[in-house]
SEKOL-805942 format. One record per residue (C-alpha): residue number from 0; residue in one letter; x, z, y. Coordinates in pm, whole numbers. Each point is the difference from the previous one (the first is absolute). Example, Ala and Ser with C-alpha at 12.3 -4.5 7.8 and 13.67 -1.06 7.14 Angstrom:
# residues 2
SITE    k  r       X       Z       Y
SITE    0  A    1230     780    -450
SITE    1  S     137     -66     344
***
This chain:
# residues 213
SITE    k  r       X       Z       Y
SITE    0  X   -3636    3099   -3577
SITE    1  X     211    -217    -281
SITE    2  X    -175    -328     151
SITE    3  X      74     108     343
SITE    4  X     397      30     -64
SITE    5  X     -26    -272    -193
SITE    6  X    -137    -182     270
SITE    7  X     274     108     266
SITE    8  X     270     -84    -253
SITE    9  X    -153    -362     -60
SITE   10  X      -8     -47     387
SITE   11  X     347     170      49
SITE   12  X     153    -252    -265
SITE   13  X    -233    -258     130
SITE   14  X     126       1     385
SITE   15  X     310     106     -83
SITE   16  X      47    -322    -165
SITE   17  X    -190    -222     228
SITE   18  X     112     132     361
SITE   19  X     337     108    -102
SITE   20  X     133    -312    -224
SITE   21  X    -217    -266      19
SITE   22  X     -57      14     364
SITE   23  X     351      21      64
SITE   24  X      77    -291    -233
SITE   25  X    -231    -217     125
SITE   26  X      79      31     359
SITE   27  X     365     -46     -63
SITE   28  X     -86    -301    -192
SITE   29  X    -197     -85     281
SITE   30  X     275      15     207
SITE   31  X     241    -198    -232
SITE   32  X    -232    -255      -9
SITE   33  X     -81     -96     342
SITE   34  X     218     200     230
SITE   35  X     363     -10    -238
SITE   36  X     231     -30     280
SITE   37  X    -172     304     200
SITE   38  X     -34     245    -265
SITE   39  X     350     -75    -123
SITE   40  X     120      92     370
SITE   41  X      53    -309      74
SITE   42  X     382       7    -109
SITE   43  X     310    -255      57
SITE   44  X     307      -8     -92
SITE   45  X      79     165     381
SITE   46  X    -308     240       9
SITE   47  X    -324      15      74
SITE   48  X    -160    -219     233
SITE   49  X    -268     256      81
SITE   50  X     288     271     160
SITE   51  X     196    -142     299
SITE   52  X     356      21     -69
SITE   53  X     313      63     265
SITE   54  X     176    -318      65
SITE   55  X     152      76     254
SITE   56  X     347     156    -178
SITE   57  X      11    -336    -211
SITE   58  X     340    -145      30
SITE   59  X      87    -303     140
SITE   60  X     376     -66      20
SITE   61  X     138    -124     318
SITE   62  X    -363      71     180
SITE   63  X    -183     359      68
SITE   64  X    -137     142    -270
SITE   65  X    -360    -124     -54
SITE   66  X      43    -342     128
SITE   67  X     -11    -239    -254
SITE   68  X    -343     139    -104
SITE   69  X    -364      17     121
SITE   70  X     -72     380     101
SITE   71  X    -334     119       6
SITE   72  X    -116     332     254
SITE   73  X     202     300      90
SITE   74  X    -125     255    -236
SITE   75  X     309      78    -131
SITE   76  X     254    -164     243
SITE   77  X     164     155     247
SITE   78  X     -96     244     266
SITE   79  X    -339      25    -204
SITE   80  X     174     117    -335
SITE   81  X      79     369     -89
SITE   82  X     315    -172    -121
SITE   83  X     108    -107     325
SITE   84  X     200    -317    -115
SITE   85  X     -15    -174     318
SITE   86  X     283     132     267
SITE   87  X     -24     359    -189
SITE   88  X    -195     136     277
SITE   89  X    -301      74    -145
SITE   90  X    -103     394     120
SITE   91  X     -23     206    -273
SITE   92  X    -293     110    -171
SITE   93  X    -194    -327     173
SITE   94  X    -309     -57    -218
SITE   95  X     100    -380     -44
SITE   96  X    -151    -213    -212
SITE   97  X     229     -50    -326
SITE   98  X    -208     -52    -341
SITE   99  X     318    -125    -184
SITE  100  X     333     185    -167
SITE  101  X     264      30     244
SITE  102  X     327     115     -71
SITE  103  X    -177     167    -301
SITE  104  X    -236     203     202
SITE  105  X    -384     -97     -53
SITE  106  X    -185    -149     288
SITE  107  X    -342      80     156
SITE  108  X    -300    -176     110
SITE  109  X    -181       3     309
SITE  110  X       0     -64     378
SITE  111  X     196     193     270
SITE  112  X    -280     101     223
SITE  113  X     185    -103     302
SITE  114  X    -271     -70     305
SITE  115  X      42    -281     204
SITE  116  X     134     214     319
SITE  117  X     230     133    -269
SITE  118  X     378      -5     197
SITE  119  X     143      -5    -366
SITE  120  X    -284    -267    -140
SITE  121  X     200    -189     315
SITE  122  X     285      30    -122
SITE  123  X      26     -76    -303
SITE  124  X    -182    -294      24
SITE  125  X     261    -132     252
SITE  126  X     280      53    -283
SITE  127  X    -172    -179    -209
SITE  128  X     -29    -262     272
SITE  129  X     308     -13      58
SITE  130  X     106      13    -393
SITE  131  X    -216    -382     -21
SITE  132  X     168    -161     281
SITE  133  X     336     131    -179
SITE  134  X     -95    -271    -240
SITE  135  X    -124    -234     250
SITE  136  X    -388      33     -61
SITE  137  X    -258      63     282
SITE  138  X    -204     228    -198
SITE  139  X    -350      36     -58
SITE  140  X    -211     353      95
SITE  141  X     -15       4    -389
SITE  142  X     368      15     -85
SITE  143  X      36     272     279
SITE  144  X    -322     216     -82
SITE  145  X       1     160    -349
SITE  146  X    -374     -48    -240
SITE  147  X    -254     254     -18
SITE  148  X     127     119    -369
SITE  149  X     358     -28      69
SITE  150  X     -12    -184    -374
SITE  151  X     -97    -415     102
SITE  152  X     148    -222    -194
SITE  153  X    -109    -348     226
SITE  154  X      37    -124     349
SITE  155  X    -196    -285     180
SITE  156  X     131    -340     -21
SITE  157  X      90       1     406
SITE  158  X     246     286    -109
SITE  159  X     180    -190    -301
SITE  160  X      62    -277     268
SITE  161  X      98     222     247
SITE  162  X     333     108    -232
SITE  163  X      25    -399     -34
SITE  164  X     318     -27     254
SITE  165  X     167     357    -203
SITE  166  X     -82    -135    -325
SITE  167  X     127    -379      79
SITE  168  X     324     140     164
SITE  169  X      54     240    -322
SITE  170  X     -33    -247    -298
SITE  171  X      84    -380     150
SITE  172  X    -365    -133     -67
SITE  173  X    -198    -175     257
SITE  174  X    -260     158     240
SITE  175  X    -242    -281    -185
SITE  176  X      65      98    -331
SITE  177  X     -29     339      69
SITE  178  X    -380     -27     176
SITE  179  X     -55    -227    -309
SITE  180  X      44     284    -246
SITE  181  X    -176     192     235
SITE  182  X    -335    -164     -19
SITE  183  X      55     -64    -361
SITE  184  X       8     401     -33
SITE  185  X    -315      84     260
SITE  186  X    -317     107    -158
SITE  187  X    -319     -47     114
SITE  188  X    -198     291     101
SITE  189  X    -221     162    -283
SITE  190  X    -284    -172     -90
SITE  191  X      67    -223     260
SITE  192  X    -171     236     295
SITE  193  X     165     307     -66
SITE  194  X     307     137     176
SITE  195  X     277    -308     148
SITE  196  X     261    -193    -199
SITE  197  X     282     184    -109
SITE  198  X     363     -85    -113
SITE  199  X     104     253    -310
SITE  200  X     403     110     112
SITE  201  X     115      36    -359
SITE  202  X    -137    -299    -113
SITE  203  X     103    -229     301
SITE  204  X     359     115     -79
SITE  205  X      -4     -47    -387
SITE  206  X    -117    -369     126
SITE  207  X     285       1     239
SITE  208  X     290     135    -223
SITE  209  X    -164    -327    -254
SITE  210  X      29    -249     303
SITE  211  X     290      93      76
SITE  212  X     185      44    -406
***
């Protein structure tokens, strides 16, 4: 009986320290190692580039607010956002899609569940029509159509140049520049096969507040 608790001791000990610390350590060196910028949340000075952020409230004196910056999908914009920045006429209690802090109040994730007959799906997505050619851009279905999560952080590179004419207007440079630091900012699908280019929003505007410093 002595050798059998032994026994279960020894193995308690044993996986105890195997499973619970140098499992653990290893994957997180793992991690460190070959996926750094991932496991550390992939953090910049303005956030993370793995959350899509609210742009849209960014100020830009003598222009509407959100001009003089690249804005990536309505999750938390407008008539899509529990916060109901845009024209305060968001209905209340609308299950938007809002993953960030506004006005101190913590966001949520996920998709509205609006059908495509949806008379409210319709209109909202004319606001937000109508909020883009405010600004002077023929918008994409992207920038009018919110992601799956309610949480993505990238649009395609056909969207970035789509805010060309808002962004241009907004900050003085060129239309050429601008589709310059566009394509410098694209990346290539994964692996090369999987998925389509995309254009990171908080990264293409840390490269645009340098062009522009």
């Amino acid at each position: 009986m002595i050798t059998n608790i032994r026994r279960s001791v020894v193995a308690v000990v044993v996986f105890t320290v195997f499973f619970g610390f140098l499992y653990a350590l290893a994957g997180t060196g793992v991690a460190q190692v070959f996926f750094r910028n991932q496991a550390d949340g992939s953090i910049t000075a303005d956030g993370s580039t793995l959350v899509g952020q609210d742009w849209s409230q960014t100020a830009c004196p003598g222009h509407l607010p959100g001009s003089c910056v690249f804005q990536g999908r309505p999750d938390d914009l407008g008539p899509y956002s529990d916060a109901g920045k845009y024209k305060g006429d968001n209905p209340a209690g609308h299950p938007g899609d809002d993953p960030l802090e506004a006005d101190g109040v913590a966001g949520e994730s996920g998709a509205t569940n609006l059908g495509p007959r949806s008379a409210e799906l319709k209109t909202y997505t004319a606001d937000l029509v109508a909020y883009w050619h405010d600004r002077g851009v023929n918008p994409t279905p992207d920038l009018v159509t919110t992601s799956a999560s309610g949480l993505d952080p990238d649009i395609t590179p056909a969207d970035a140049v789509a805010e060309i004419p808002m962004v241009s207007g907004a900050t003085g440079l060129s239309p050429s520049t601008l589709r310059s630091l566009i394509s410098r900012e694209t990346n290539s699908a994964q692996l090369g096969f999987l998925g389509s280019s995309y254009v990171n929003v908080l990264t293409l505007n840390e490269a645009l507040v340098k062009l522009e410093g």
